[in-house]
Structures are given as C-alpha cells and as structure tokens.
N, C-alpha and C positions, 0 to 999 in steps of 0.2 A: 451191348458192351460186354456181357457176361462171355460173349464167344469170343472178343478178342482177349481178352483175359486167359479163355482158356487156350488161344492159340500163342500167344507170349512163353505159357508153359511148355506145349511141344518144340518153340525155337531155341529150347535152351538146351534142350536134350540131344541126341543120337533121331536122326530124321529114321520113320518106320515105311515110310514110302520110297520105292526105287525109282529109277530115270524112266522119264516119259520117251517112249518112240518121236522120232519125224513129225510122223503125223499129227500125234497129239499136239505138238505143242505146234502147228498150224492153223489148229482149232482155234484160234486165238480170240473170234466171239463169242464161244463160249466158256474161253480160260477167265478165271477171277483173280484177281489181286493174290487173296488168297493162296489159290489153287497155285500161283504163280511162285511164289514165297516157300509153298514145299518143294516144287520141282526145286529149286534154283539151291535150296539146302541139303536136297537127295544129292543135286550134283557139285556143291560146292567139299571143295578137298581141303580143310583145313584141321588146324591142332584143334582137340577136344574145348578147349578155355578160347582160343578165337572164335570157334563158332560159337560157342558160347556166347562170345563179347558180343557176336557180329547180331545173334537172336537178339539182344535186349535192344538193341539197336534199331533194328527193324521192327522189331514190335511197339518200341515208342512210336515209331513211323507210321505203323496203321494207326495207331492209337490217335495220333495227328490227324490224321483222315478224316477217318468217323467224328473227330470231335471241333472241328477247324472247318475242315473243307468238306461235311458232308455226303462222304464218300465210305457206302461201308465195302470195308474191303471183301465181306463174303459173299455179295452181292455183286459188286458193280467189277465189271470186266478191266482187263490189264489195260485196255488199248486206252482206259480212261483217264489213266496217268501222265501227266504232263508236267515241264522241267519245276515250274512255277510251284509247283505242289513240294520239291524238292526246298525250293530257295526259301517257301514259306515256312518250311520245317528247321532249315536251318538257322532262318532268322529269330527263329525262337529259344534257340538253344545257346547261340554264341550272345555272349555278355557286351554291357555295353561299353564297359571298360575290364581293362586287365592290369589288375595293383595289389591286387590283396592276394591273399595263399586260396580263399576260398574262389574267388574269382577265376586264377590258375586252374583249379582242380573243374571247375565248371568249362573250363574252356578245354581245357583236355578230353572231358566227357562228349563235348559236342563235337571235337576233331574226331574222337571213335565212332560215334551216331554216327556223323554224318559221313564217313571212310563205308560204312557198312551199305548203308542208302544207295551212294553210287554207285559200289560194285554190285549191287541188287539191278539198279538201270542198266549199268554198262551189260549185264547179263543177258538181260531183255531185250535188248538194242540188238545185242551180238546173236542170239536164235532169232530176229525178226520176229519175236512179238508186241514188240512197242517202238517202233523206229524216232518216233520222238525221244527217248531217254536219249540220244546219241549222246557217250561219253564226254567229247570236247565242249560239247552245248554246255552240259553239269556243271562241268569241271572250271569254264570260263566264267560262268553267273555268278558260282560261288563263291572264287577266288575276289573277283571284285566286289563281295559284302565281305568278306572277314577281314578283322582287323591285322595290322602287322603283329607277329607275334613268335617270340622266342624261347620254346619252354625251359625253364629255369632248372639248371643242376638239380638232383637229387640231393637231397639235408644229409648229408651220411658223412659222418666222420672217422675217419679212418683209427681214432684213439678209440673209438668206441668199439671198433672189428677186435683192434687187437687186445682190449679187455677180455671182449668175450674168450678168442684165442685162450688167452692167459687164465681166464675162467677155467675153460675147460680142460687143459693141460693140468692142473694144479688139484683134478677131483680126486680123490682119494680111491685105491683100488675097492672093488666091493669083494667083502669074503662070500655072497651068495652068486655061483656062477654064471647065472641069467641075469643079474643085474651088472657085472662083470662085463657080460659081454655088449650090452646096452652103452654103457661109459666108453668103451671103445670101442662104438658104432658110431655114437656121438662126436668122437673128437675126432674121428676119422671124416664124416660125415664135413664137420665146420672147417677142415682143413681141405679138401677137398673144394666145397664152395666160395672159398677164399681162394685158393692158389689157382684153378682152372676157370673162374668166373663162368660156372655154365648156370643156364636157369634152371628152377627147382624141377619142373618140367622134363628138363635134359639131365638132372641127376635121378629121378626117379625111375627113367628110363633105361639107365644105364644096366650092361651087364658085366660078369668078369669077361667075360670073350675081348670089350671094348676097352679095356683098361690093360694098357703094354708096362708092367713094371720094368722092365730093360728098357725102355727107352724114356721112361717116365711122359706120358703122353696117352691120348685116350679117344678114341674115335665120339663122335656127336653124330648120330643119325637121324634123317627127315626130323630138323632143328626148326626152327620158326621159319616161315615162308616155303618151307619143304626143304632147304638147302642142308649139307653136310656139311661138318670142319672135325679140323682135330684139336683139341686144345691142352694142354700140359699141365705138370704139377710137377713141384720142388718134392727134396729126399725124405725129409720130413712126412711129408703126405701120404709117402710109397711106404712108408715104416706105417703109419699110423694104418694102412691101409691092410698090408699084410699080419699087423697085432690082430686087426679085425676077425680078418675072411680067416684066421689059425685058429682064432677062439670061436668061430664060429662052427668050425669041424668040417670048412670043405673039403673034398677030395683031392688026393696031387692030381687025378685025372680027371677028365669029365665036368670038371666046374663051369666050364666057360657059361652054361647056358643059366646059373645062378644070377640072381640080382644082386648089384653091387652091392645093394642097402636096402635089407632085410624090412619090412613092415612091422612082422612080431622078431620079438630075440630069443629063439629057443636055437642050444647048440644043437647043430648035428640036423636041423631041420631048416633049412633057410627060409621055407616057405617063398609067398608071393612079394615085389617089388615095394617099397616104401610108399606113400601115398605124400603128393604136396600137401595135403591139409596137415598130415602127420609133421612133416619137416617144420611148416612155416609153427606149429603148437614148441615143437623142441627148441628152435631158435628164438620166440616168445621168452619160454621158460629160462633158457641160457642168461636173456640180455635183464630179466628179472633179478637171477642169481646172480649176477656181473656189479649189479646197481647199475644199470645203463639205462638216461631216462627218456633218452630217443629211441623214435619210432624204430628198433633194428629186422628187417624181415630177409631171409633167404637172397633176395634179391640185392639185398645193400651188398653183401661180399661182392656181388657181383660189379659193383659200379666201387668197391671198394677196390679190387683188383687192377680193376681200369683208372684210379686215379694212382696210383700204387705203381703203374705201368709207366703216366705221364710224369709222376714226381721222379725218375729215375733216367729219366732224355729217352726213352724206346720211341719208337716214329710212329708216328700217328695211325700209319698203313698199318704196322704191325698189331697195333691196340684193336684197329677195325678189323682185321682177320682175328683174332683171338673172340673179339666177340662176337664176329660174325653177324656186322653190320652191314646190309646193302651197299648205304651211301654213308659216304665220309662225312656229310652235314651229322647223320647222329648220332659219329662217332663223337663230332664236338661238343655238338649240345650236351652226352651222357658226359663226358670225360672235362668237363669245362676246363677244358686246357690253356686256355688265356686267362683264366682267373688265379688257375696254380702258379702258373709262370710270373706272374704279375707281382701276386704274395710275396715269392722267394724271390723275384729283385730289388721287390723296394724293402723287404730286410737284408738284404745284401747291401741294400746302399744305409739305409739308416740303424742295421745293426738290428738281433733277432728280437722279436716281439716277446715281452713278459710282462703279464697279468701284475695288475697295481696291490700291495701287500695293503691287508685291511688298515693298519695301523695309518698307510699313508691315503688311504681313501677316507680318513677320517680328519684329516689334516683340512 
C-alpha cells in the first residue's frame, strides 16, 4: 500500500519519465498497470491543475484495485484490466441519490474520477495494449449505472461581485509606493476577472503582448482543452489596466514579454507572473473586506460575467464563445439561463420582488 501512496504523489506532479518507443509499449506482458499509468501521463498533454485532477483520479483507481479487486497495480500486468474493474470503481463513487449540496459535490467528484479512468482505457485500447478497455464498451456500461443528473448552477450572486467591485474601487490611495502599486494591481486585476470572464489559469498566464488596449480585447492561449479565443473588456478595465502597468514603470518599448499581473509589487521590476494560489488568497481577502459571506473565488466573476451576459438578452452562442465552452449544454448548465429568464418574468407579471420589512415579519 505504501508504494501506491507513493505513486499517487508522482501523478500529481510534472511526469519525470519520457515517451516509450513502439516497441516498448508491445511489450505489453511485461508492461504493469503501473508502468502503464507513467507512459500514458509522459504522453498525456494537458493544463498543469487537469493533470493534476486527472492524477488523483487515477490513483484513487489503483488504490481500488489493490484494495477491492485484488489487483496490485505494480505487479500485475496491463492486459489484467477489464471494463468490469472500471464499472466496480465507478459504482462506488456515484451516490445513491442526488438532493443534498453534499451529494452534488460527491457526484461531481466521481464524474472527474471516473472522466479520468476512461481516458486512461481509451489510451490503452488506442496503442493496443489492452484491447478490452475499447472506449464504447466503458463508455456504454457506465452510462447505464449513473443516475440522471444535472449539475446545478453555481451560488454566485452577482450583488455579491459588485460589492467587491465597489470594495475595491473605494480603497483609499497608499502614500508608500509599493503598496500603491499593489492597490492598483488589485483593482485592475478584479476588473479584469469580471469583465473578460477568463480563468485564474488564463489570467495568470497572460502577458502585455496579449492584451490589445485599442481594441479593448485580449488573446487566451492553449486555454482548457488546448483551444484559443479572444475575450474583451470594457473602458474601465483598460484605465484600470494602464494605472497599473504606469505605476509599475514598464517601458513604452519592449513590455510586451512582461506579465500582465505581477506576482511581487516592486516598481520598475515586474518580475515573474502572478501565481493562482496568490490570486484566489487576494479575492479571499477582498470578499472579507467587502463583508461578503459567500463562498466568492476568482472563478465566481467568471460565471458572474456569464450571468451578467444572460441578464442583458446576448445569445447564448455569444456567452459559449466568450467562455469558451465546447458544447452549448455547459453553456447552459454554467449560465442557468432559464432560471434567469423565468425570475425576470414572473416579476414582470407579479411586479419586482422585495424582501418583507422586519416590522411586518413580526406581524
């Protein structure tokens, strides 16, 4: 047990081994589970935080093996795996009903497990080292045990965005110029994440090169799934943007290859890119100083945007390229666009909704 534990730690990480040849991976009686699990992560091309997801995922998976099905993965050979190993893992993770917030949250975990699992099979199937994982085979077993299920909007309210907004606009200038510059790193930073809905991911990433202030617009490169888009910002944001990168002492020439959003705040040194952990602590702190007693993370502007987009009649297509959704199903789920619409008719017909004054909640 102690070595799947410590192979859980390598799947979380940067894989240290490279792509096996042809050959190698023909070997297939004497590839191991294991040994299968590194190649597949040497050659899996994903965002740093996916493979991540996709490690924890898979390692709950051996971790299933060894302790269910008797199967240790450092030992016993790839070709040992069969779909049924798949479905027994999955039956263990999906709940037996879906009602509660916590139930939700356990069922979302086991649509990422088990998303991870499959493309682990469909891998193996695809170099012919395990012909049985075939994709459709998975993919049909499992379908037919999960339950109907439709994951439920994000809690993010939009009074709560614009507090913070209003928060941070309203901080007072600092007379020491490194904290100066911080305060509008900040508010550039939460306008930014509000008005172009990218993830913290794609803000961290960002540089001046990718940011067009003439056109107010800003390239997204190898964005989740590997794909590209461009996404925009209001006038506001381009002010807050250029208060920034001025007090930060970039150069008129040469900036492009500087990070949008500095990590440390020293002027005149931009240093290296912002880190998400750093982002998601600032937006913490913000929704503290706000008095906001919902959960608010980096993420919420983002589905904040997108409901912000629905409340104003934009087309649904236009929501799904902005955020650069595959398919249009999660554009709906994110943006629960019939839930909005629904709101604002039936106070259009029974007139706007206001909160009962204490005085007559005592009556």
């Amino acid at each position: 047990m102690a070595s799947i534990v410590a192979h859980e730690r390598e799947l979380t990480c940067e894989p240290e081994i490279g792509n096996l040849d042809t050959d190698a991976r023909e070997q297939t009686d004497d590839l191991t589970i294991a040994a299968a699990v590194d190649i597949f992560f040497a050659d899996l091309r994903l965002a740093p935080r996916s493979k991540k997801t996709y490690g924890h995922g898979i390692a709950k998976f051996l971790r299933h093996l060894a302790q269910h099905e008797g199967i240790d993965p450092e030992q016993a050979a790839v070709t040992a795996l069969r779909p049924e190993h798949v479905t027994s893992f999955a039956s263990m993770l999906v709940p037996p009903d879906i009602r509660t917030p916590e139930e939700v949250s356990q069922m979302r975990t086991a649509q990422n497990n088990i998303s991870a699992v499959r493309k682990f099979c469909s891998y193996l199937s695809s170099y012919e080292l395990n012909a049985e994982l075939a994709g459709d085979r998975i993919k049909t077993r499992i379908a037919a045990m999960m339950p109907r299920f439709t994951a439920p909007p994000p809690d993010v309210k939009l009074s709560d965005l614009d507090r913070i907004v209003a928060f941070v606009d309203q901080l007072p200038r600092e007379e020491k110029p490194g904290q100066e510059l911080r305060r509008l790193k900040v508010r550039a930073m939460i306008r930014f994440l509000f008005r172009s809905g990218v993830r913290v991911s794609e803000l961290c990433a960002l540089r001046r090169r990718d940011v067009d202030l003439v056109e107010g617009a800003a390239n997204i490169y190898r964005a989740k799934g590997g794909k590209s888009r461009t996404v925009h910002f209001d006038g506001e944001t381009a002010a807050a943007l250029t208060a920034y990168w001025a007090k930060r002492g970039d150069p008129a020439r040469g900036a492009g290859a500087l990070p949008a959003f500095s990590g440390r705040d020293r002027i005149g040194v931009p240093g290296s890119a912002i880190s998400p952990r750093t982002v998601e602590h600032i937006v913490a702190q913000l929704a503290e100083g706000a008095g906001v007693e919902s959960d608010v993370t980096p993420h919420s502007f983002r589905h904040g945007l997108a409901t912000e987009l629905v409340r104003r009649r934009v087309r649904e297509s236009t929501v799904q390229t902005i955020l650069g959704h595959a398919s249009p199903a999660t554009t709906r789920i994110y943006v629960h666009k019939s839930a909005v619409e629904v709101a604002d008719e039936y106070q259009d017909a029974f007139g706007p909704y206001r909160p009962p004054r204490a005085s007559a909640a005592e009556v």
